[in-house]
KOLMARTI-149785 format. One record per residue: residue in one letter; x, y, z of N, C-alpha, C in turn. Coordinates in steps of 0.1 Angstrom, whole numbers, plus 5000, padded with zeros to 4 digits. Each point is the difference from the previous one (the first is absolute). Layout:
BEGIN
AXYZXYZXYZ;...
REM end
This chain:
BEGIN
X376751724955501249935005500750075011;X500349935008501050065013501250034996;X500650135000501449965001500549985008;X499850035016500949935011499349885007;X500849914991499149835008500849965016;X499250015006500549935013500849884998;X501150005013501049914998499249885003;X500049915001499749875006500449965016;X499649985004500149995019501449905002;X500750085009501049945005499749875005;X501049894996500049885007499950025017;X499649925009500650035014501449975005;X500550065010501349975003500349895006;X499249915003499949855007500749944989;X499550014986500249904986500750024998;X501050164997501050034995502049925009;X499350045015501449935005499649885007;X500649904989499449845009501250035011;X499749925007501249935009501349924995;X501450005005500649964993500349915009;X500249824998500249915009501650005005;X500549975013500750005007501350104993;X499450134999500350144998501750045010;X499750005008500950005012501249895001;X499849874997500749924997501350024990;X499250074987500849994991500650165003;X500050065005500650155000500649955008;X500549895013500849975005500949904993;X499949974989501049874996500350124992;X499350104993501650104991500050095009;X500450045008500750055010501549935003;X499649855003500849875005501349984989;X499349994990500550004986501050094996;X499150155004501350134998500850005009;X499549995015501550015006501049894999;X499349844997501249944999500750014983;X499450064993501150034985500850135005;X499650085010500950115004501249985005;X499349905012501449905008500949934987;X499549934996500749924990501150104993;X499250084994501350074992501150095007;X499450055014500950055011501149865000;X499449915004501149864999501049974991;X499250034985501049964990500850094998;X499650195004501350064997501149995013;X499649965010501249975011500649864995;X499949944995500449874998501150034989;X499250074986500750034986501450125004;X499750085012501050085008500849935006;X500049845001500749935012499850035012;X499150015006499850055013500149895009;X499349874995500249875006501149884995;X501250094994500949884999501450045010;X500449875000500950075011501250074995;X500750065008500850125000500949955009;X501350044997500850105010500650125000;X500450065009500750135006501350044994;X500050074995501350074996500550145003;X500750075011500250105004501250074994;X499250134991500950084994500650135009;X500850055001500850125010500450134991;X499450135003500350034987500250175013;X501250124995499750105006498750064999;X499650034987498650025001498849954991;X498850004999499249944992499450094994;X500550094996499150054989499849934985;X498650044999499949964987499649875003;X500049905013499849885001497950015006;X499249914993498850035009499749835000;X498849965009499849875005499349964982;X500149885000499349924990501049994988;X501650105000500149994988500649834999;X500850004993500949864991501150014996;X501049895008501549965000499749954986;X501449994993500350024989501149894996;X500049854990501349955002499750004985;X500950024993500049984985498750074992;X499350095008499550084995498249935003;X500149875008498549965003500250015016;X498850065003499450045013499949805011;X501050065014500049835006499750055011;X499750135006499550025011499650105001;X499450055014499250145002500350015013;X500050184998500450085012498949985007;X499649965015499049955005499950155012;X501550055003499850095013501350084999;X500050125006501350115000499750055014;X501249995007500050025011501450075001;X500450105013501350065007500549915008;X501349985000500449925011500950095012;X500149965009500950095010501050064994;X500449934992501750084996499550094993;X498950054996499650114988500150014985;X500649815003499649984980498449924995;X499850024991498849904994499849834998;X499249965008500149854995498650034989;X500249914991499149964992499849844999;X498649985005499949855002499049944987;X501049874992499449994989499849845002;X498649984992499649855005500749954986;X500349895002500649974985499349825003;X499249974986499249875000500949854999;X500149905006500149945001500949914985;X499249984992500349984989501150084990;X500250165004500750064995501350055009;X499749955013501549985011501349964991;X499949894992501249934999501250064991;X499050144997500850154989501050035014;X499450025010501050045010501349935003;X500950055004501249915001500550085016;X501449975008500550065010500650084992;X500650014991501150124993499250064992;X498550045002498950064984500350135008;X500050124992499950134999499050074997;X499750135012498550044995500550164996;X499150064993500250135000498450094999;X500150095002499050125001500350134990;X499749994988500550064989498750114998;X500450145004499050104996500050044982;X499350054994500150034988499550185002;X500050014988499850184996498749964998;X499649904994498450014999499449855004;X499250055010499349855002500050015016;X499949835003500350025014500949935005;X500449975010501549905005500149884998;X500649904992500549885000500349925012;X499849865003500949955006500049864992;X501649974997500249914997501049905004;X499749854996501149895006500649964994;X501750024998500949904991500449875007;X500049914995501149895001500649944991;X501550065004501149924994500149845001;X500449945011500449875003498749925002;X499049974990498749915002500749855009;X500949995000501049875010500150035015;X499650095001500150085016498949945013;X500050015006498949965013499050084996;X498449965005499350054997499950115011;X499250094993499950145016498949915004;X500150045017499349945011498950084999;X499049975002498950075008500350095015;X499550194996500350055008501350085000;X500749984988501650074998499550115002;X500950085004500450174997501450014991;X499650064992501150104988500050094999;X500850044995500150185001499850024985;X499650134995499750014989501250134994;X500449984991500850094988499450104996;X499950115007498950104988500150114989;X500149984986499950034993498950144995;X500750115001498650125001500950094989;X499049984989500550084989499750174996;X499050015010499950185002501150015010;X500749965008500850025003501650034995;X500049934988500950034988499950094996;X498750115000499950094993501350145000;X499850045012500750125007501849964993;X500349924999501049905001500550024983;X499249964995500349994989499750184992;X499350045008499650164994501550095005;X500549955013501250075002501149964993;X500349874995501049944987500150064990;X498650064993499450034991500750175000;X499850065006500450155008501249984998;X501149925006501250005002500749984986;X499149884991500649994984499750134993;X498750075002500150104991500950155003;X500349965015501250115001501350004996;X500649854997500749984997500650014982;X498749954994500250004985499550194999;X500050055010499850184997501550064998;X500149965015502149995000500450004993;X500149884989500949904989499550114990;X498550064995500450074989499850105000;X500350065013500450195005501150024989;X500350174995500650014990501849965006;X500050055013501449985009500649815004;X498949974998500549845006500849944990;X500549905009500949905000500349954983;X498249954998499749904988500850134988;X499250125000499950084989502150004996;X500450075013501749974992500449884999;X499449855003500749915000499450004985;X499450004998499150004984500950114988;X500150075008501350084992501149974995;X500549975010501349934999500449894991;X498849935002499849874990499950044983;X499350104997500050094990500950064994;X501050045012501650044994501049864995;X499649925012500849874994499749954989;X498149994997500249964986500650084991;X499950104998500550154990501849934998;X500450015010501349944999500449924993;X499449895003500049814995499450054985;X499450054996499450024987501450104991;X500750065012500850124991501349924994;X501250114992500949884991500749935012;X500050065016501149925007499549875005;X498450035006499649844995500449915017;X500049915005499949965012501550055008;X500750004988501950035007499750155004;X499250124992500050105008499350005017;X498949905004499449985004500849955014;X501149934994500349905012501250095005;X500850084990501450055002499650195007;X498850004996499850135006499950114989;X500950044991500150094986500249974990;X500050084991500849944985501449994998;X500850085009501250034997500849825004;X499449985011500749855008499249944988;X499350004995498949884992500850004984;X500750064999500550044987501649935003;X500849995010501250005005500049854997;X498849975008499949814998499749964989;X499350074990500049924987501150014992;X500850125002501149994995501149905003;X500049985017500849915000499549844998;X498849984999499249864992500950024986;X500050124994500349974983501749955004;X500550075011501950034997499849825006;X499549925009499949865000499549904989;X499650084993499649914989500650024991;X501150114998501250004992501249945000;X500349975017501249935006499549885000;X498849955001499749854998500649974983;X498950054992500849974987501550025000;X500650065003501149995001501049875004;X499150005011500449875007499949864992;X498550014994499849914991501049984987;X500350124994500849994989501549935002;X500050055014502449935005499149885006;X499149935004500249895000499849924986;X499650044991499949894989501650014993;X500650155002501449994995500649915008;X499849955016500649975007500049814991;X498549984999500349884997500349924983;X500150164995500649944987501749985000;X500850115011501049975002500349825012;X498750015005500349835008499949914988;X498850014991499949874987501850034992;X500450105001501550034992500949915007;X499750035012501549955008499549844998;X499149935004499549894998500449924985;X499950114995500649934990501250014994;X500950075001501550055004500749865009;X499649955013500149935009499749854991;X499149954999499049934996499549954991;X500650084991499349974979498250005005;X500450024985497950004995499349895006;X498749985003499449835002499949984987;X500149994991499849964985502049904998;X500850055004500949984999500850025015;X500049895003500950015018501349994995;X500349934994502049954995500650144990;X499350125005500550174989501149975005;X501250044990501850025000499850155008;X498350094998500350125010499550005013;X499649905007499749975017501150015001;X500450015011501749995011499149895005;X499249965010500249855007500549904992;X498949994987500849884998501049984997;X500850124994501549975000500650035008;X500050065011500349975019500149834998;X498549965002500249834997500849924998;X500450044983500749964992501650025005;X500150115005501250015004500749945009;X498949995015500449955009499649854997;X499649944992500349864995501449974993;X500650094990501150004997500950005009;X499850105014500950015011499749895008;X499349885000499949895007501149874993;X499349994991501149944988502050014999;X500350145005501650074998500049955014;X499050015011500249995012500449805005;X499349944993500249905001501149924991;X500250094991501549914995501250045003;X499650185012501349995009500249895011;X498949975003499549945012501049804997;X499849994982500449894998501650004996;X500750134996501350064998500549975014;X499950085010500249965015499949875008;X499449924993500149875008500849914995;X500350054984501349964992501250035003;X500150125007501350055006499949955012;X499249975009500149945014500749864998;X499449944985500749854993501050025001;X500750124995501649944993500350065013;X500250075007500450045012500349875007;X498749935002500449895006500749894997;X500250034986501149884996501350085001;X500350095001501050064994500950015016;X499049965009500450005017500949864996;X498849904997500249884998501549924994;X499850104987501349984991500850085002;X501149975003501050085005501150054989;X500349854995500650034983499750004991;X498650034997499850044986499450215004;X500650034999499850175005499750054988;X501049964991500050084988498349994996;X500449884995498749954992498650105011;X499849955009499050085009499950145001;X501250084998500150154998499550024983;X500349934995499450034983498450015004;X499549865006499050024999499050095011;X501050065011499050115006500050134991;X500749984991500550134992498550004989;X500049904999498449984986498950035013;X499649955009499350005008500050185008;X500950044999499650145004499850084992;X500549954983499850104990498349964998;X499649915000498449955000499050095016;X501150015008499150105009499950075000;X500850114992500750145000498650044990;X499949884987498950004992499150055004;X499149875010498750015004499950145010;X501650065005499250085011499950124991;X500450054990500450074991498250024988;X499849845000498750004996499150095009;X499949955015499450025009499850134998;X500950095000500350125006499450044989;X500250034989499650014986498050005006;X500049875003498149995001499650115012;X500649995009499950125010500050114999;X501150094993499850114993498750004988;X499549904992498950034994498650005007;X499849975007499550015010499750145010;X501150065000500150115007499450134993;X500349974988499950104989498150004999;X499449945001498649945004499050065006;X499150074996499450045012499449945007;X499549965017500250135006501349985007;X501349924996501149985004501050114997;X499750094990500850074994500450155011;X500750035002500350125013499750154988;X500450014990499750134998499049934982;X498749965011498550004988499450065002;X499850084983498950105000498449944992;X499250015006498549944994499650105000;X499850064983499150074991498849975002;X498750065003498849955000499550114988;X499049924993499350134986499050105012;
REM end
């Protein structure tokens, strides 16, 4: 037996590569194929970019653009409505930034909309669009604005030297010598005070000696008030006295011990004496006038002025009598003494 068997004879190379029919053909239709799926998708990302919708111009003015680069995205409420298309110098030596803003998302723009250029600490630069007044005119195609710029490393130095200046300050305030430490003291002693027996009067008067003076004379006023208190209630038990002296009891108004009513009484008695002199006297004006009249009867007429004046001699005699009781009376009396208990 062989062990190395010959291979079997190669086919020829005629058999092996047929011909492939219109070969050429088809390597040109995928060729055709790939570049137009290349185009195409070149197409769809300029399209899906907006490359072919329309736009217009919006010219931002800014001192400088840092942090700003082409392609970024204006900002209104936080969704992207346009793109930085170009950054250019202008003569005056500030920044325009020219941003296409799409058609459809124009109408965010207003004449009074606000832009800003807000740097952060980390990231890259903002630019964004407010509008207040959506009632406003729309921005025109081609505005120029100026932009607000907002650069918060800029804040930095700013707020690091604030920072420096407060911690120098609260060093100050609790150095052992400052301000705070005796004002703090002091407060310490006042409370000590206000806690001690003189209590806010030492506090306010200065010492104990003045603070002791005034409570004493608080006690010597609150002794003369009772005082005071005590002579007026004498005062008005001697008024209910006299009142009733004057007056009688309300239980009993007609007392034999009031003086008004028997004032009253009296000077009703003395109206009564007064009126039947009053009636004595018109009786003597009578016989007077008869006695003119009658010439000869005298006698008789002198009898009777003789009754007629012994009747007035009466009543004035009464009178006088009511008068002097009267007098005797108080408060008629010239030498009355009123006892009070």
């Amino acid at each position: 037996m062989n062990e190395h068997a010959t291979p079997p004879p190669a086919p020829p190379a005629s058999e092996s590569l047929r011909p492939v029919a219109c070969l050429e053909l088809k390597a040109a239709a995928l060729l055709l194929f790939t570049l137009l799926l290349i185009v195409g998708s070149g197409l769809y990302l300029l399209y899906a970019r907006g490359v072919f919708e329309p736009t217009q111009t919006v010219i931002l003015t800014a001192d400088d653009s840092e942090g700003v680069v082409v392609g970024m995205d204006m900002t209104f409420s936080g969704f992207p409505i346009g793109r930085v298309r170009r950054i250019e110098l202008a003569s005056a030596g500030h920044a325009r930034i020219l941003v296409d803003v799409p058609r459809k998302d124009a109408h965010w723009l207003r004449t009074s909309s606000v832009f800003t250029l807000v740097r952060g600490l980390v990231g890259g630069a903002n630019i964004r669009a407010y509008s207040g007044i959506l009632s406003d005119p729309p921005l025109p195609d081609g505005a120029e604005r100026p932009v607000l710029g907002g650069d918060v490393g800029a804040e930095v130095p700013r707020l690091l030297s604030a920072a420096r200046d407060l911690l120098n300050n609260l060093s100050a305030l609790s150095a052992p010598d400052a301000a705070l430490g005796s004002s703090l003291a002091q407060i310490k002693t006042l409370t000590e005070r206000l806690n001690g027996p003189d209590g806010a009067l030492g506090v306010l008067l200065g010492n104990a000696a003045d603070a002791r003076q005034l409570l004493a004379l608080l006690e010597r006023s609150n002794a003369v008030l009772a005082r005071l208190d005590a002579l007026l209630a004498r005062i008005d038990g001697m008024a209910a006295r006299a009142d009733r002296q004057l007056l009688g009891s309300d239980d009993d108004k007609d007392s034999k011990d009031a003086l008004l009513p028997a004032l009253r009484a009296s000077a009703a008695q003395l109206d009564g004496l007064l009126a039947d002199t009053r009636a004595s006297l018109g009786r003597v004006d009578a016989v007077l006038q008869e006695a003119q009249a009658i010439g000869a009867n005298a006698r008789e007429a002198t009898t009777d002025l003789g009754a007629l004046r012994a009747q007035v001699q009466s009543n004035l005699s009464k009178l006088e009598g009511l008068i002097n009781q009267i007098g005797r009376q108080w408060p008629f009396a010239r030498d009355t003494e009123l006892s009070l208990p």
